[in-house]
C-alpha positions as CSV (number, residue, x, y, z in Angstrom):
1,X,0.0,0.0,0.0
2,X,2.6,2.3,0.5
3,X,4.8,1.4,-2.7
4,X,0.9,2.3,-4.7
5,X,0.4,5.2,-2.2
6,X,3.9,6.9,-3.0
7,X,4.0,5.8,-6.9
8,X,0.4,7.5,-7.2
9,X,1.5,10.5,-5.6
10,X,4.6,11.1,-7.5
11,X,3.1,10.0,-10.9
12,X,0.3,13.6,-10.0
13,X,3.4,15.6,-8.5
14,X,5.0,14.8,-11.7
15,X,2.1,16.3,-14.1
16,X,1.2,19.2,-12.3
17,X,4.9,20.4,-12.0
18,X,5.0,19.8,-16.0
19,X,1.8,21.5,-16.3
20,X,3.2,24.3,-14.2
21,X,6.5,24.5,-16.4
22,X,4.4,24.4,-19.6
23,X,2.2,27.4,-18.3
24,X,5.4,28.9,-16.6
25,X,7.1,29.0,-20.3
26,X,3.6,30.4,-21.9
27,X,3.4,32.9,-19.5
28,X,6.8,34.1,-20.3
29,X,6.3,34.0,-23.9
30,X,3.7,36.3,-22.9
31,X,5.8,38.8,-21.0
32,X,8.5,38.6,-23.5
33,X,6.1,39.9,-26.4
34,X,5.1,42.8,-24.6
35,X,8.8,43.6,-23.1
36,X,9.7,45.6,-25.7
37,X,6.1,46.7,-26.6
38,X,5.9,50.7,-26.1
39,X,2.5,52.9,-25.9
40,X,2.3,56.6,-26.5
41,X,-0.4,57.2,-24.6
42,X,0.6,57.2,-21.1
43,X,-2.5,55.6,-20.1
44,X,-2.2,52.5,-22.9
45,X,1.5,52.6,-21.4
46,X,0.8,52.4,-17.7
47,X,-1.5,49.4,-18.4
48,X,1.0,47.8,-20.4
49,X,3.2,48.0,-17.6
50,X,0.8,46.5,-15.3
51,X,-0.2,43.9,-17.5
52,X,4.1,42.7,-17.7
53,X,4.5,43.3,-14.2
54,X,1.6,40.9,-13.5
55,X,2.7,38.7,-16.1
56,X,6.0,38.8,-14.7
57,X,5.1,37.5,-11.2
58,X,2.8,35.1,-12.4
59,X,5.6,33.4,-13.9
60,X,7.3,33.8,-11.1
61,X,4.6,32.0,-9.2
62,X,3.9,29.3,-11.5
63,X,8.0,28.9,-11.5
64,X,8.1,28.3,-7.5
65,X,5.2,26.1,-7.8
66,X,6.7,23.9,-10.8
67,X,9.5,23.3,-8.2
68,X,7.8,22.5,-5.5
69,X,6.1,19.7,-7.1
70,X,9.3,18.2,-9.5
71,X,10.6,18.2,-5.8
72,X,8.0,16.6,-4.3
73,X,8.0,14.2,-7.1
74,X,11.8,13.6,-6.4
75,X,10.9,12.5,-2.8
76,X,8.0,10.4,-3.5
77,X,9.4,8.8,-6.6
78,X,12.4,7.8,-4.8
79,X,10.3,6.3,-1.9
80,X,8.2,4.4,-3.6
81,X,11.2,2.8,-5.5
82,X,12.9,2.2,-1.6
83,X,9.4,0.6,-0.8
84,X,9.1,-1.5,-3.6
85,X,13.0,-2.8,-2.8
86,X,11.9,-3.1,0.8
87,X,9.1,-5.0,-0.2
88,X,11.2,-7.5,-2.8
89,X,14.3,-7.9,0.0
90,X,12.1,-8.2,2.9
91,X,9.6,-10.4,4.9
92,X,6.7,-9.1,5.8
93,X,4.9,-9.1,8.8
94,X,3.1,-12.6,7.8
95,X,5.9,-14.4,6.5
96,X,8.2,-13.3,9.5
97,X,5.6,-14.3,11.6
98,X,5.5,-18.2,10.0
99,X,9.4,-18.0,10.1
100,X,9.8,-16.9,14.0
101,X,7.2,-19.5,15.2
102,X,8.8,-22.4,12.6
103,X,12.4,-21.4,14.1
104,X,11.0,-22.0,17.6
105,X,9.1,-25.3,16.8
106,X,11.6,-26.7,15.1
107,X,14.4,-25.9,17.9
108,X,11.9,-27.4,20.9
109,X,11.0,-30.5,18.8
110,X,14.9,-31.2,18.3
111,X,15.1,-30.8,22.2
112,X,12.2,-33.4,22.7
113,X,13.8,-36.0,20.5
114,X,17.3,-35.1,22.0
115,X,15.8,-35.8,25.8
116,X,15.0,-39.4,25.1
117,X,18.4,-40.1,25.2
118,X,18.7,-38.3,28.4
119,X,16.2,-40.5,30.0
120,X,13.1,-38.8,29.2
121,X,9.9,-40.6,28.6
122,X,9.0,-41.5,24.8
123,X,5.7,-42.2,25.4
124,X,5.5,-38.3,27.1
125,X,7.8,-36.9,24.8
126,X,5.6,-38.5,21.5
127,X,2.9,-36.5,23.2
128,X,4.7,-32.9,23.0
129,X,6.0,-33.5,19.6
130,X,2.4,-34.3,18.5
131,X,1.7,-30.6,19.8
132,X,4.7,-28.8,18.8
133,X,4.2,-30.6,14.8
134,X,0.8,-29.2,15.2
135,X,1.7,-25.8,15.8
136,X,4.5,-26.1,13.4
137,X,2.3,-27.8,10.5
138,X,-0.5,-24.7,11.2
139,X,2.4,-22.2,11.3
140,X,3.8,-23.2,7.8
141,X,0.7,-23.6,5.9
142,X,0.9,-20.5,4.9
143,X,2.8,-19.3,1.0
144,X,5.3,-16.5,0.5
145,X,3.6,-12.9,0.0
146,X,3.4,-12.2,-4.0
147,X,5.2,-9.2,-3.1
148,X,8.5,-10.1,-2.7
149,X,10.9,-10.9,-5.0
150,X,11.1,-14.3,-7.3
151,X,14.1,-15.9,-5.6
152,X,12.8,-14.8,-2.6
153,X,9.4,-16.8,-2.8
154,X,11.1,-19.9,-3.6
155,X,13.3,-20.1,-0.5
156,X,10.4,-19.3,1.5
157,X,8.3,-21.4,-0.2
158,X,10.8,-24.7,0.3
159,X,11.5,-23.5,3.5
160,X,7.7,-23.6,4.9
161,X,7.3,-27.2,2.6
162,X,10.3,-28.3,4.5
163,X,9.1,-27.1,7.5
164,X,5.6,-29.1,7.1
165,X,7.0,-32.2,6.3
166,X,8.9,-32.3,8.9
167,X,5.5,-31.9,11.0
168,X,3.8,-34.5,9.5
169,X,6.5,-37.3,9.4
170,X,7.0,-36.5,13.0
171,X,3.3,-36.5,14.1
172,X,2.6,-39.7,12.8
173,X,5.2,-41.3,14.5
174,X,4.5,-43.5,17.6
175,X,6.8,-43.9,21.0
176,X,8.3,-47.3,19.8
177,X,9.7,-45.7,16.7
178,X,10.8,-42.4,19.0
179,X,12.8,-44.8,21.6
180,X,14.4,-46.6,18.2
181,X,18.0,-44.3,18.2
182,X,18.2,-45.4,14.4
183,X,15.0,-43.8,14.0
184,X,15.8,-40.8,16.1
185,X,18.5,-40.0,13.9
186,X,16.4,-39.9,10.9
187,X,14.2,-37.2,12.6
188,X,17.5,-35.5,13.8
189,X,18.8,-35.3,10.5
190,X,15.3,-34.2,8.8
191,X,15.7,-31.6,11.2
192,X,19.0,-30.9,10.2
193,X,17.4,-30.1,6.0
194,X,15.2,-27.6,8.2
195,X,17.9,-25.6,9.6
196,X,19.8,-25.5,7.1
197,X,17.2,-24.3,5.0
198,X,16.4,-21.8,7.6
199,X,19.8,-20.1,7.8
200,X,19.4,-20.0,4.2
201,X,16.1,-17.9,4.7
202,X,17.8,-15.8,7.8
203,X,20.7,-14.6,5.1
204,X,18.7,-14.2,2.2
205,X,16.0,-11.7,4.2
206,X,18.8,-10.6,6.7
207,X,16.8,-11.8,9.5
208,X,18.6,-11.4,13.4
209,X,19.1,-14.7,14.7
210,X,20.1,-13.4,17.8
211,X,17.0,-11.7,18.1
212,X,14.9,-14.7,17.4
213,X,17.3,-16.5,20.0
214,X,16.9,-13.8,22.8
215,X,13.0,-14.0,22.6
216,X,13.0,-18.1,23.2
């Protein structure tokens, strides 16, 4: 909205301040004609002289004007092209949404499978990842904004696939398989393509890890 808000804006400044400049240059046309124009009667004169001073400041006017709006179509041109490269470099508040809460999913559910091998309880722990796979499958339903840029949609894009794979092998996983260490492994290393794919996503968008990190 803003990118439409500031092109439309600079697209009006634009044509008034080349309407200005072509009645700016008319006007002056004007006052040139009569510059040099001379009355013998000294009341036909004194009017002429009115009429070029009034043409004269009209110009003027329409002048200050004209650049007043070729500026003001400067600034708003030149946002709306730093919105638009915002918009194709950036996430917005959606898709960093989806990425924040798959970054936190992902990082709890490799804890859970981690803590079986420290003695926790498969049959507990199949329990939380059942939870944490449903968050994470209803956090990366979601698509990349059209918005953004290309390249930028397919990273995203793999990234939340990725991401829901990763819920639904897990989910439908039972505690025998979960106390299996070969199996474990598996889920580790699915995990792994996640991450990986994540840090991918983190660089491409520039996104503060140790941000993300501080708020777990």
């Amino acid at each position: 909205m803003s990118f439409i808000g500031l092109l439309s804006s600079a697209i009006l400044f634009l044509l008034f301040g080349v309407a200005l400049i072509y009645f700016s240059i008319s006007t002056n046309k004007k006052w040139q004609k009569l510059k040099g124009r001379r009355e013998k009667n000294k009341k036909k004169q004194k009017r002429l002289q009115r009429i070029r001073r009034e043409l004269q400041q009209k110009k003027k006017k329409q002048s200050r004007i004209a650049i007043l709006f070729i500026t003001l179509f400067l600034v708003t041109a030149s946002g709306a092209v730093y919105a638009r490269y915002y918009q194709l470099t950036n996430l917005t508040a959606e898709d960093a949404d989806a990425v924040a809460k798959a970054y936190y999913l992902v990082g709890e559910m490799e804890k859970q499978i981690k803590s079986v091998e420290n003695g926790a309880s498969p049959e507990k722990t199949v329990k939380n990842l059942r939870n944490l796979s449903a968050q994470l499958a209803s956090a990366s339903v979601k698509t990349a904004s059209q918005g953004m840029s290309v390249e930028g949609q397919k990273l995203l894009n793999r990234h939340l696939s990725l991401t829901r794979n990763l819920a639904v092998n897990i989910s439908n996983q039972n505690q025998e398989a979960l106390a299996n260490p070969t199996i474990r492994e598996i889920y580790l290393k699915d995990i792994d393509k996640v991450t990986t794919s994540e840090q991918k996503v983190f660089k491409h968008f520039k996104v503060n890890e140790s941000a993300l990190q501080q708020k777990k």
